[in-house]
Each structure stands twice: as C-alpha cells, then as structure tokens.
N, C-alpha and C positions, 0 to 999 in steps of 0.2 A: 091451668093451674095444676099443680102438682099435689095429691090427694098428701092434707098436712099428716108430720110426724107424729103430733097426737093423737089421731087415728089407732083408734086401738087394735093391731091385726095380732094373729098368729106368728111369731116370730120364727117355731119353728117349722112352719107349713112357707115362708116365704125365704127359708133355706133350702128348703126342698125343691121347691121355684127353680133356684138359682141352677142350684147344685146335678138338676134334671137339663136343664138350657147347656149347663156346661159341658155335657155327655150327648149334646144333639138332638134333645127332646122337640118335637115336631110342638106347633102352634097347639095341632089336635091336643095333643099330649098336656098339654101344658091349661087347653082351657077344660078339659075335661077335668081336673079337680074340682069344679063348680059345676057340676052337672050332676043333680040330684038321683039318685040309681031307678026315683020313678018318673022321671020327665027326660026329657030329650033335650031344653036346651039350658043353657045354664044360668046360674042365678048371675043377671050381667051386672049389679050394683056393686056385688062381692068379686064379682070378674075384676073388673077395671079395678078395685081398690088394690085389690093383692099384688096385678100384675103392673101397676103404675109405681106401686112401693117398689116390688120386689126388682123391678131391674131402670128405674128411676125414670121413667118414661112420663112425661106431661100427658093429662087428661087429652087434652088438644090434639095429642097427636093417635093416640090410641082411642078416642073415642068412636071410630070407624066398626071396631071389633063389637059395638052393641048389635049393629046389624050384619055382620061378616061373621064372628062368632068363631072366627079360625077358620071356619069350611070355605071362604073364598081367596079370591086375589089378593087382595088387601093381606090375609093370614101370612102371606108367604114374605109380604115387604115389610108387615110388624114383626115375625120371626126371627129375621136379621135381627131389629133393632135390639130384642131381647137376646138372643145370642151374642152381639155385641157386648151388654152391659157385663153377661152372666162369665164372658171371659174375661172379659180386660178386667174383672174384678177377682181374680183367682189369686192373687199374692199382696192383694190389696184391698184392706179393711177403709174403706171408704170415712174420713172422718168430711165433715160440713165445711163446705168451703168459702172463706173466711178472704174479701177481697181486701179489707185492709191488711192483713196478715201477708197476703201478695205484694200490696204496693209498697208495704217497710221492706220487705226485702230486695225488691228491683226499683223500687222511683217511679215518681212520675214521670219521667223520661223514657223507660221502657217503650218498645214499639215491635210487634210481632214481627213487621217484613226484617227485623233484626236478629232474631233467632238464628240459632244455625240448625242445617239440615242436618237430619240423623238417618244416616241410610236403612232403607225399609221396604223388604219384601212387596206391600201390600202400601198402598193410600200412603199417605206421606205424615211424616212426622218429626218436628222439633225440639228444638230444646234452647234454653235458655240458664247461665248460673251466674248466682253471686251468691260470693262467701262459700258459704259449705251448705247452698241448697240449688236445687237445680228443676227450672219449671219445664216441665213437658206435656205438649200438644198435637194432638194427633186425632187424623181425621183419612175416614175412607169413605168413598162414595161407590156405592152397587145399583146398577140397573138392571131390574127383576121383572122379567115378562111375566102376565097375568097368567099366561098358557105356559105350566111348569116344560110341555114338551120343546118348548123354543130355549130353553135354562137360560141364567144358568140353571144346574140343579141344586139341592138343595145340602147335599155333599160337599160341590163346589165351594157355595157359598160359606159354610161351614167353614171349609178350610181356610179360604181368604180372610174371615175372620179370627181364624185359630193363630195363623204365622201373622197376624198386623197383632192381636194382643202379646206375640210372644214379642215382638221387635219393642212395643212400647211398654216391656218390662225391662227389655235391656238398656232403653232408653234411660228409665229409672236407677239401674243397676239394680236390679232385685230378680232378674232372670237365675240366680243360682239359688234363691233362696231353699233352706232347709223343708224337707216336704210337712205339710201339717202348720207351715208356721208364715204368717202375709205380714206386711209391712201395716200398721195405721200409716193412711197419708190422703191429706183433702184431696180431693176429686169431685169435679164438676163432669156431668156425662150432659151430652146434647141430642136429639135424635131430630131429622127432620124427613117426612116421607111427604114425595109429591108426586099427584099423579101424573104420567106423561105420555098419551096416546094407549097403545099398550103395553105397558112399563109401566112401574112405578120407580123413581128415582128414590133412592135410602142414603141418606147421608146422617156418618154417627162422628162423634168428635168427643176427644177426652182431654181434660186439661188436669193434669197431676201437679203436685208440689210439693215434693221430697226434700225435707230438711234435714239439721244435724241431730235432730231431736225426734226423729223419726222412730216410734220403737215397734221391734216384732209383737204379733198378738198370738195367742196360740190357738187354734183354730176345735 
C-alpha cells in the first residue's frame, strides 16, 4: 500500500525531498533528514512516510530501507526509484489518476501493443492519441550491482535517468516548457525492485495523460 493522502506530512519538507533527488541527492542524503542530530539512525516510521509520499513509491517496495537505512545495496536500487519519480516530475504537477477519465477518452478497444513507438535515448517509450489528448508510457529497466565498484555508478545512472525523463517530456510536448512553470496532468508512476544474484533489477514506468484542458501551475 501506498501511505494514504490523508496522512498528514510536511508539504514543504516533501518538496525538498523532490527537489534534492532532482539535483542527485544520494539515498544518504536524502534519509538523513530523519536522523535525530542525537541518534545515529533515523526515525524509520517517518522515513518511509515522507519518502513513500514524496516520490510515490509503494510501502511494498520500499519497505527494505527499515533495515538498509540507505547505508546498503538495497540504498542504491531504491535511489534510482526515487530519482526516477523526482525527475520525470520536473514539468509535471502530478494530478490523481482517473482510469475512467482514460477509458472516455480511448475506448475499451484500446490495447498498448497498439501504441506507437516514440524514439528514446533511454528504456522505451509510447504514445497513444485521440482527439486533442495524447496518453504516454514509459518505462526503463537498470541493473544495479550491490558492489557500486562493478557500476554502473551512480552518475551514470543519474544520467540515464535524466535523458529517459527529458525524452518523456517530449513525448508530452512539454519539453520547451517556460522555466518555473509544469504542466497539471494525471500520472501514474510504478517502481518495481527485484533482487537478482548480485544485481538488483529496478524497473520504473510512467503513464501520463495530457489533455486539451491540460493547464500550466506555477511552481
């Protein structure tokens, strides 16, 4: 489950979140906001709440970091997942994603292997239109050695995630948008991390759905 939106958190400590992910902030980095200045390790109840809100991560898949804490393997293949969220949400105000509001607009006939391919630097990504809105899907898979010395690093990774978020804004058409100012538009984010010998396999996936009623927010 996904910690509900009722949940009363910090709204502007879970921009900060983002907004730190989006400049590269390491796992460290990012759990040590919950790390009391006289204990060592951090308060993990308030961990998982902020960092499951803040970059829409399922309990399920982040609940590894009660005993990883960021200091291990595990740290570096949830890292992705939150760098993931905290970029592919840089020109997009995430509104609640609304499947009937999907299927009025493509049918129950829709079928993904039907999409068209959108050419893409990084992991692969679709698209789909009717009328004046256009649904995009997109999805990248990284395999992350537990030993950062085998990489990739964590640079790399960065970057493969920076060029797949810039493609599935072009995707959108919102890759020119004015600076300071993101698009509202539903977004459904997925993450799934499996361990695999020594690897962890990280696959993240974004489903957007840009209408004609789509409006700027100002940031």
């Amino acid at each position: 489950m996904v910690f509900t939106q009722q949940t009363e958190l910090d709204e502007k400590l879970l921009a900060e979140l983002r907004e730190e992910a989006r400049g590269g902030a390491s796992i460290s980095q990012l759990v040590g906001h919950f790390r009391r200045p006289t204990e060592s390790h951090p308060d993990v109840i308030r961990m998982l709440a902020y960092l499951c809100r803040a970059f829409s991560v399922t309990l399920r898949v982040a609940l590894p970091l009660r005993e990883d804490e960021g200091a291990g393997p595990f740290g570096r293949a949830i890292q992705a997942a939150f760098w993931f969220s905290a970029l592919i949400t840089r020109r997009v105000s995430p509104e609640p994603w609304n499947w009937d509001q999907f299927w009025n607009k493509f049918g129950r006939e829709f079928a993904v292997d039907r999409m068209e391919r959108f050419e893409s630097h990084e992991g692969q990504i679709q698209t789909a239109r009717a009328a004046e809105s256009v649904y995009v899907r997109g999805a990248i898979e990284l395999l992350i050695d537990k030993q950062p010395v085998f990489g990739p690093s964590d640079t790399e990774i960065f970057n493969r995630l920076g060029q797949f978020a810039c493609d599935f804004e072009k995707a959108l058409n919102i890759a020119n948008s004015n600076n300071g100012v993101t698009m509202a538009i539903p977004l459904k984010l997925e993450h799934q991390i499996e361990e695999q010998g020594p690897k962890y396999r990280v696959v993240c996936i974004g489903n957007a759905l840009k209408t004609a009623t789509a409006l700027p927010v100002s940031a």
